[in-house]
C-alpha positions in Angstrom: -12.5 -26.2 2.1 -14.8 -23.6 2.2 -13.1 -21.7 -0.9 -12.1 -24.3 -2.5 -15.9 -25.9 -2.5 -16.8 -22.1 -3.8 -14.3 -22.4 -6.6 -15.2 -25.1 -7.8 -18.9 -24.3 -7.9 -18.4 -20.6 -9.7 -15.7 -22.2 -11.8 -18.4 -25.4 -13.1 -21.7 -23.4 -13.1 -20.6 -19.7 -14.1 -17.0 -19.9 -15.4 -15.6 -17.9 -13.4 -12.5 -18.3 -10.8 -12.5 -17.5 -7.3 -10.5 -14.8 -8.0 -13.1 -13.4 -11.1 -15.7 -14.1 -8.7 -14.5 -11.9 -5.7 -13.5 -8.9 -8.5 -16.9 -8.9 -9.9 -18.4 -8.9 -6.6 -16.6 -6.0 -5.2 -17.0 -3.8 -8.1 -20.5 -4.6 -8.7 -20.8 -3.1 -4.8 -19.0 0.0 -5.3 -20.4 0.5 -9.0 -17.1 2.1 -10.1 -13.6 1.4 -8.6 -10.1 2.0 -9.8 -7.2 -0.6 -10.0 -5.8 0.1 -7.1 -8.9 0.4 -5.2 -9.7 -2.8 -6.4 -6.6 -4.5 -5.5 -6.5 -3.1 -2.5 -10.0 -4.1 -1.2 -9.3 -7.7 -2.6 -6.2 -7.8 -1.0 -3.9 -8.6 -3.8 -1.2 -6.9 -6.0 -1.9 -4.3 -8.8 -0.3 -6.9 -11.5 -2.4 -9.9 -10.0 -5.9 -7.9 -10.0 -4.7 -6.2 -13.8 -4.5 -10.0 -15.0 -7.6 -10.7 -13.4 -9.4 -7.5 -14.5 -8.0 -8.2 -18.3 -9.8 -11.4 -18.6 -13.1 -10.1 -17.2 -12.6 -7.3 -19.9 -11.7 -9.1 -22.8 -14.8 -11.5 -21.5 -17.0 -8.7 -21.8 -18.2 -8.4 -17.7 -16.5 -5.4 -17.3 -15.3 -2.1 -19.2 -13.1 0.8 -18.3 -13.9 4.0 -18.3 -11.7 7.1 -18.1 -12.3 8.8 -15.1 -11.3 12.4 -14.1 -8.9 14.3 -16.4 -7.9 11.3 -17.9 -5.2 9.8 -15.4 -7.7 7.0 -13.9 -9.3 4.8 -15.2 -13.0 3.4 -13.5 -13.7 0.0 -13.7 -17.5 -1.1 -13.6 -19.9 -4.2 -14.6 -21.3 -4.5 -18.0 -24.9 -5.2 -18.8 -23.6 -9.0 -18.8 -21.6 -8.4 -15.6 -24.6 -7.1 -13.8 -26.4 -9.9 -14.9 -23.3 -12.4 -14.4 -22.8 -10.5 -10.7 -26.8 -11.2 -9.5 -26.5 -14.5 -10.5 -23.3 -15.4 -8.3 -24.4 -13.2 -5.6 -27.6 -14.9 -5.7 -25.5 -18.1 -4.9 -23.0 -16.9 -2.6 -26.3 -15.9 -0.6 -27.6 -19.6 -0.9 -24.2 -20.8 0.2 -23.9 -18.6 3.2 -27.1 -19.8 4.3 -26.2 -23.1 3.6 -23.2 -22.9 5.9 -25.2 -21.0 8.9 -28.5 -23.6 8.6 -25.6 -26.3 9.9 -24.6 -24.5 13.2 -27.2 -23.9 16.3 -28.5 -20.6 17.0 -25.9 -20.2 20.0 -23.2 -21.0 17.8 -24.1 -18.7 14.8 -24.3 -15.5 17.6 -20.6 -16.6 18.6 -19.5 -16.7 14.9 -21.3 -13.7 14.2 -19.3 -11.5 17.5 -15.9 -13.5 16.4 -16.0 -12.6 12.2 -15.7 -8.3 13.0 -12.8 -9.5 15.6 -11.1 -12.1 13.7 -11.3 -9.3 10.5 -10.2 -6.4 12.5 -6.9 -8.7 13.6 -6.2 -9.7 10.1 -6.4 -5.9 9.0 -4.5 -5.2 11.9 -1.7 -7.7 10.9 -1.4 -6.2 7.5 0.5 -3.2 8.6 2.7 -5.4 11.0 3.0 -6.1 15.1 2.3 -2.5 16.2 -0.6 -2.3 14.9 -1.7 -5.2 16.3 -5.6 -4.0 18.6 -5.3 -4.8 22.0 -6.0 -7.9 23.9 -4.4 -10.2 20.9 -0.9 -10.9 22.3 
């Protein structure tokens, strides 16, 4: 409920999917990432973040840039994606806050210990069972 109440939001006020939304945030962070960088950090396939790094192009958020000796290619926010990327981080912040002004302060402490654990499993389950951290069955 939580993404899908985000989605809908960027998608009505800004235009932009969930998916657009998480792409602009990451490279607005780093200031210049690669493809596979990018898909990597947003956790989804090359072919799924090129679709969604085509549109933000073509939209004019962000450009390419040949990076190197020519073999990669550097994505990064355009003057309108920085301005685009302020804006949604702006509300993402509101949001957040949002979400924490609901739970008591004893409860926010125990969401922020289980977040870096529940992450650090997820990662972990990525690269299968063995990698699994201790103490998570």
């Amino acid at each position: 409920m939580i993404s899908r109440s985000a989605s809908l939001r960027f998608r009505q006020e800004f235009e932009v999917s969930l998916g657009e939304w998480r792409t602009l945030a990451l490279v607005g962070a780093e200031q210049a990432m690669s493809l596979n960088n990018l898909a990597r950090a947003a956790n989804l396939d090359k072919g799924q973040m090129s679709r969604v790094v085509s549109s933000l192009v073509a939209r004019g958020l962000i450009a390419r840039k040949t990076a190197g000796e020519g073999r990669t290619v550097d994505l990064s926010l355009t003057r309108q994606g920085e301005q685009l990327h302020r804006r949604l981080m702006r509300v993402a912040g509101e949001r957040n806050l949002a979400f924490l002004a609901c739970l008591t302060d004893v409860e926010r402490a125990a969401l922020e210990t289980a977040l870096p654990k529940l992450h650090a499993l997820a990662r972990a389950l990525c690269h299968g069972p063995a990698a699994r951290p201790r103490g998570t069955g």
